[in-house]
NUZAVO-303107 format. One record per residue: residue number from 0; residue in one letter; x, y, z of N, C-alpha, C in turn. Coordinates in steps of 0.2 Angstrom, whole numbers, plus 5000, padded with zeros to 4 digits. Example, Ala and Ser with C-alpha at 12.3 -4.5 7.8 and 13.67 -1.06 7.14 Angstrom:
0/a/5066/4972/5039/5062/4978/5039/5066/4984/5039
1/s/5064/4989/5035/5068/4995/5036/5064/5000/5039
This chain:
0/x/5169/4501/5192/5166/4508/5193/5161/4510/5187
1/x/5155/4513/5188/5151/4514/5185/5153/4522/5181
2/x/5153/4522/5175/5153/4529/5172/5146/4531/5172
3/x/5145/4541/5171/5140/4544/5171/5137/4543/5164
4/x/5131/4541/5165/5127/4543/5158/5125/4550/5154
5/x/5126/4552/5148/5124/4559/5148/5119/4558/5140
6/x/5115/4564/5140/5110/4564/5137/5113/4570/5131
7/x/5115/4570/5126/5116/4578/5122/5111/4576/5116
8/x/5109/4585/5113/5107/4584/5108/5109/4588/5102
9/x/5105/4588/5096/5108/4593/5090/5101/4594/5087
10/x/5104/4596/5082/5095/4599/5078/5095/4592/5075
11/x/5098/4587/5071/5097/4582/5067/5097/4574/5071
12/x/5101/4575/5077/5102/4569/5080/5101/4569/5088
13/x/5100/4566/5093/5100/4565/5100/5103/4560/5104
14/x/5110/4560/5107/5112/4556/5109/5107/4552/5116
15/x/5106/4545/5116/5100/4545/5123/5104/4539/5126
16/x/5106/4539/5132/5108/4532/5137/5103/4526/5135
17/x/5108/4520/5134/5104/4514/5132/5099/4511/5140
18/x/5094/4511/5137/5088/4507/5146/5087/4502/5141
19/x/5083/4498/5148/5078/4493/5146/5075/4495/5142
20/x/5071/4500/5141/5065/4504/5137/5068/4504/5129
21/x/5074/4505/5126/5077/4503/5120/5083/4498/5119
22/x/5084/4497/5123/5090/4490/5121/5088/4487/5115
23/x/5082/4484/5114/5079/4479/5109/5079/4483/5105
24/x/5075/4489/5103/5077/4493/5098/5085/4494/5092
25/x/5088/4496/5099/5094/4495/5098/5098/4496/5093
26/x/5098/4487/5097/5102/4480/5096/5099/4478/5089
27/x/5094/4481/5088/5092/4478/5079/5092/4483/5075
28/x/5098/4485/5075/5101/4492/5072/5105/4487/5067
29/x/5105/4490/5063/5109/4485/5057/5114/4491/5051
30/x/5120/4487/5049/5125/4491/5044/5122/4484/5038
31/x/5128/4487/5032/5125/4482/5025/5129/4479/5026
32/x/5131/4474/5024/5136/4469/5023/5142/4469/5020
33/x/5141/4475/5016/5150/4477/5017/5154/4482/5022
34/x/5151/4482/5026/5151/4486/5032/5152/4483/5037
35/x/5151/4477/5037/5154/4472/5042/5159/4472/5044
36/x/5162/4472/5038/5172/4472/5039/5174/4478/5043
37/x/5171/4484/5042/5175/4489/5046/5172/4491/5055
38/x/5164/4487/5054/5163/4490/5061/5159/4485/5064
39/x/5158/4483/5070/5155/4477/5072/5148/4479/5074
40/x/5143/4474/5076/5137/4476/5076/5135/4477/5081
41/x/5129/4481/5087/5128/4482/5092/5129/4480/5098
42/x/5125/4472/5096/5127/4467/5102/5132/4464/5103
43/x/5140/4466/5098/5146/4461/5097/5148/4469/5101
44/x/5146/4475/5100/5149/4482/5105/5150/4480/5112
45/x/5142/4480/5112/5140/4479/5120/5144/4474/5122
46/x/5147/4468/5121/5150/4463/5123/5156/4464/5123
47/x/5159/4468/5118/5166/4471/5119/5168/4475/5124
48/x/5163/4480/5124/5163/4484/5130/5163/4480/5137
49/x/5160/4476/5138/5159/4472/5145/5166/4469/5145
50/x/5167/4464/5141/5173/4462/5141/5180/4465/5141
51/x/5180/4472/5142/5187/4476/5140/5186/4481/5145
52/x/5185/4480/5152/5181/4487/5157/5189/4492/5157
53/x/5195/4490/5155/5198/4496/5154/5196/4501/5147
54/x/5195/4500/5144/5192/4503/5139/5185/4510/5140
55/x/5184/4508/5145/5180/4511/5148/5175/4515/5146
56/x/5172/4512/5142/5165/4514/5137/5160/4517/5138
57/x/5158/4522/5134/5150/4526/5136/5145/4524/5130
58/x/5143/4522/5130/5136/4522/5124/5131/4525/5125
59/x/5131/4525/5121/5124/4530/5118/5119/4529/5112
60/x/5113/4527/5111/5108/4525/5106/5107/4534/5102
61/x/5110/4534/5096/5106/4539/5092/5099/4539/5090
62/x/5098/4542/5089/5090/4546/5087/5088/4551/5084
63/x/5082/4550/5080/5082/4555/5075/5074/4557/5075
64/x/5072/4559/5080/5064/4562/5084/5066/4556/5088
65/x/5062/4553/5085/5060/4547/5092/5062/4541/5089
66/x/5065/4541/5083/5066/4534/5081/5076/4533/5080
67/x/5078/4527/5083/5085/4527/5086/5086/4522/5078
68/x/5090/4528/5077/5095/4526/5070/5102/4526/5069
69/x/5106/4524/5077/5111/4522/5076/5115/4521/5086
70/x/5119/4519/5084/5124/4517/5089/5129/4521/5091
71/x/5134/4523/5095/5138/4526/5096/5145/4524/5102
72/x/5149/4523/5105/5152/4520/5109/5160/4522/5109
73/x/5161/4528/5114/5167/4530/5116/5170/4526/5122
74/x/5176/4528/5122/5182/4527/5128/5183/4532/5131
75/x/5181/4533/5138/5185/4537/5141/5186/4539/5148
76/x/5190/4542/5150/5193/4539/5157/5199/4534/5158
77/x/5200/4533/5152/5207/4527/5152/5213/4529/5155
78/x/5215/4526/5159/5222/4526/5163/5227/4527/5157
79/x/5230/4532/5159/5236/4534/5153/5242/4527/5152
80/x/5241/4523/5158/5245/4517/5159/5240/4509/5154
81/x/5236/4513/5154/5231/4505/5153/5235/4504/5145
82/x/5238/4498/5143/5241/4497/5138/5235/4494/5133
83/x/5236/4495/5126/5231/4494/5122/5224/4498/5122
84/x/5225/4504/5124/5220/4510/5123/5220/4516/5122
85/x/5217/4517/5120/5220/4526/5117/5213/4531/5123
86/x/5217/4534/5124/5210/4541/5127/5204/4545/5123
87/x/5200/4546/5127/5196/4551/5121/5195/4548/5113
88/x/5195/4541/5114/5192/4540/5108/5186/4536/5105
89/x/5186/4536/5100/5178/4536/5097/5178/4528/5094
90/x/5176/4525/5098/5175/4517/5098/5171/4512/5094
91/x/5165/4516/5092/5163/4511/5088/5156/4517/5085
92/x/5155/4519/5078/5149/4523/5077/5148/4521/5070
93/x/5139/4518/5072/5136/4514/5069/5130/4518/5066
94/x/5129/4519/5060/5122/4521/5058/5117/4515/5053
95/x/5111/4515/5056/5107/4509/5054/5106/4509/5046
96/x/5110/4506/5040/5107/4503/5033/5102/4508/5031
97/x/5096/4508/5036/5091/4511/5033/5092/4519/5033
98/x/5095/4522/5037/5096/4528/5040/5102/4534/5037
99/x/5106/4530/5032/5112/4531/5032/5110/4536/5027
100/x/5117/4542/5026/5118/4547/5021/5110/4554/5022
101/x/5109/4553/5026/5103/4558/5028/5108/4565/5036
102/x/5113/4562/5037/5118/4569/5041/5119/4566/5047
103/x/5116/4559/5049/5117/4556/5055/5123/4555/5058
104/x/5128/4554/5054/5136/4552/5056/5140/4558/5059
105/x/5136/4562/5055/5140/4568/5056/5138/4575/5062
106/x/5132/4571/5061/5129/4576/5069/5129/4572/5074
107/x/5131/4567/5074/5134/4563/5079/5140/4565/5082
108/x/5145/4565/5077/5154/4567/5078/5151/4574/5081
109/x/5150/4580/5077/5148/4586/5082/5147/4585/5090
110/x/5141/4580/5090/5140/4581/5099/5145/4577/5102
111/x/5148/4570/5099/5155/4566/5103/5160/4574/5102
112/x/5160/4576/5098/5167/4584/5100/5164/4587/5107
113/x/5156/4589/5103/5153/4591/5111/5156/4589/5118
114/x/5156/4584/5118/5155/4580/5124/5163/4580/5125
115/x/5169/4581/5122/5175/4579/5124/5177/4587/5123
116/x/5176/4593/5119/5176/4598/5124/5173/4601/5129
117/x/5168/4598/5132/5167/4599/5140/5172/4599/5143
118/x/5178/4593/5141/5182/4591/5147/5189/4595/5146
119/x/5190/4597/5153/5196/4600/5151/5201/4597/5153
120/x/5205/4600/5149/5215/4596/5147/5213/4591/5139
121/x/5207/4591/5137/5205/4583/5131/5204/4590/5127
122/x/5209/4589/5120/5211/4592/5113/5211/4589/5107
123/x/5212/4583/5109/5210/4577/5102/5207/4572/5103
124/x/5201/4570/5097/5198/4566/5098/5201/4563/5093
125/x/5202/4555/5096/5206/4549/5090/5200/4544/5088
126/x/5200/4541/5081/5196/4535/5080/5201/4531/5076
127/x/5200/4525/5074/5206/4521/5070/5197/4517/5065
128/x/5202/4516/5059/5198/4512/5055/5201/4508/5051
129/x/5200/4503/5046/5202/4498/5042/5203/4504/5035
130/x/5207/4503/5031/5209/4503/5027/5207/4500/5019
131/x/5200/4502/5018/5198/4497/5011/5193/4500/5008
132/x/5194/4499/5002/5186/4502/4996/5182/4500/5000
133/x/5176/4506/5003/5170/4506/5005/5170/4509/5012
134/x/5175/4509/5017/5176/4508/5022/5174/4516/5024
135/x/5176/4517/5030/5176/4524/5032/5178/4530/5033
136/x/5187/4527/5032/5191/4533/5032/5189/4539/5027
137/x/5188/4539/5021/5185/4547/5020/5180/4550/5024
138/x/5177/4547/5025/5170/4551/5030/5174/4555/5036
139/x/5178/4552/5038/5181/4555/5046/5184/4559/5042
140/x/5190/4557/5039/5193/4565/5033/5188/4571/5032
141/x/5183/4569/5031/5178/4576/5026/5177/4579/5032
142/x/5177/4576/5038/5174/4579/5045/5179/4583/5047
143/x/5186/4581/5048/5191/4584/5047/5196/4581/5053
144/x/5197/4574/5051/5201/4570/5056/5206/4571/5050
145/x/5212/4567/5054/5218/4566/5049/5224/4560/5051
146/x/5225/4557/5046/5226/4551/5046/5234/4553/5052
147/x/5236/4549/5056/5244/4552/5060/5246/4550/5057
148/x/5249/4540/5053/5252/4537/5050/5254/4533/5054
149/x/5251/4533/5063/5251/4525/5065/5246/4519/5061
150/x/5248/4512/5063/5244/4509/5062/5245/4504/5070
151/x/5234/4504/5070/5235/4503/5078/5230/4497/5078
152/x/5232/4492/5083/5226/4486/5085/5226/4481/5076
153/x/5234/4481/5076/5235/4477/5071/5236/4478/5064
154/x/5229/4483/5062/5230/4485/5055/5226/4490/5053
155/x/5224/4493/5060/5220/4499/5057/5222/4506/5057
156/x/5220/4511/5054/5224/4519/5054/5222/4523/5060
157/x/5225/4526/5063/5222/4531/5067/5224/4535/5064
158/x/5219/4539/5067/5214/4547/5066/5213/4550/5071
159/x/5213/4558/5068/5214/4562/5075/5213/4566/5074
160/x/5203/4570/5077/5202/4576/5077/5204/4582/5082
161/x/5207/4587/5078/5208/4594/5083/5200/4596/5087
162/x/5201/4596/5095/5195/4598/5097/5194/4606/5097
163/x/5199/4610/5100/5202/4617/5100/5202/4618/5093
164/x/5204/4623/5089/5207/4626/5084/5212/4631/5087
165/x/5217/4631/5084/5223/4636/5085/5223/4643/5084
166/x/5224/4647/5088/5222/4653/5086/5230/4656/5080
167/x/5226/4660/5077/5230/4663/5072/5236/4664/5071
168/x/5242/4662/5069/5248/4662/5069/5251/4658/5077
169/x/5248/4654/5078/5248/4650/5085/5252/4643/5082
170/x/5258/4642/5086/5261/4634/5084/5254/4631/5084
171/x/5256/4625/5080/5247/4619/5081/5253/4617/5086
């Protein structure tokens, strides 16, 4: 089954559906070398996606005017039975070497929350990462994920942002 493609935007970035027209672009999206460890590269996404159609992936080529400065790749729609997946979560987000520390990561997450408050009954958005100097768990922290204290897919932490906020003297 084919999932819908959607297009969102923000002042800093624009989510855009991967065509023929940018794939090649893409896919020559590059992280630095010590970034390897925590997140895999374009064309190792897209292959993972293909090969894990429970997973049930959306991608999307970031952009920054007209020039695609990064990658992005949710799950959603997963069968609450599909074992080995979590819902609503945020699969693989890649910003290009060149590109990085300029607000891309972060105006990215904004429009993935966008997009997963559209849907209703979805309150949390989960990502999981490795654990090691350089990696990415502080970045998802500052944004305001928070660590549960599983470890998931062998050795990684998951993370979970509130989509909602609670209103004032409200049980979380």
């Amino acid at each position: 089954m084919s999932l819908p493609q959607f297009g969102y935007g923000h002042s800093v970035v624009t989510l855009r559906p991967i065509t023929d027209d940018n794939r090649a672009a893409v896919q020559a999206l590059r992280i630095t070398r010590q970034q390897e460890r925590f997140v895999s590269g374009v064309v190792d996404s897209m292959l993972e996606a293909i090969e894990d159609q429970a997973g049930r992936a959306i991608q999307w080529a970031i952009y920054a005017g007209e020039t695609p400065v990064g990658f992005v790749m949710i799950s959603d729609e997963v069968a609450p039975d599909a074992p080995d997946h979590i819902p609503h979560y945020l699969w693989k987000l890649l910003i290009d070497h060149r590109h990085q520390r300029r607000g891309y990561g972060k105006a990215t997450l904004d429009l993935i929350a966008e997009y997963f408050r559209g849907r209703p009954g979805v309150d949390v958005l989960s990502t999981s990462a490795g654990e090691a100097r350089g990696g990415p768990i502080p970045f998802y922290e500052r944004y305001g994920f928070v660590r549960t204290g599983e470890i998931v897919f062998g050795n990684a932490v998951l993370l979970q942002f509130r989509l909602r906020r609670q209103a004032s003297g409200s049980p979380a």
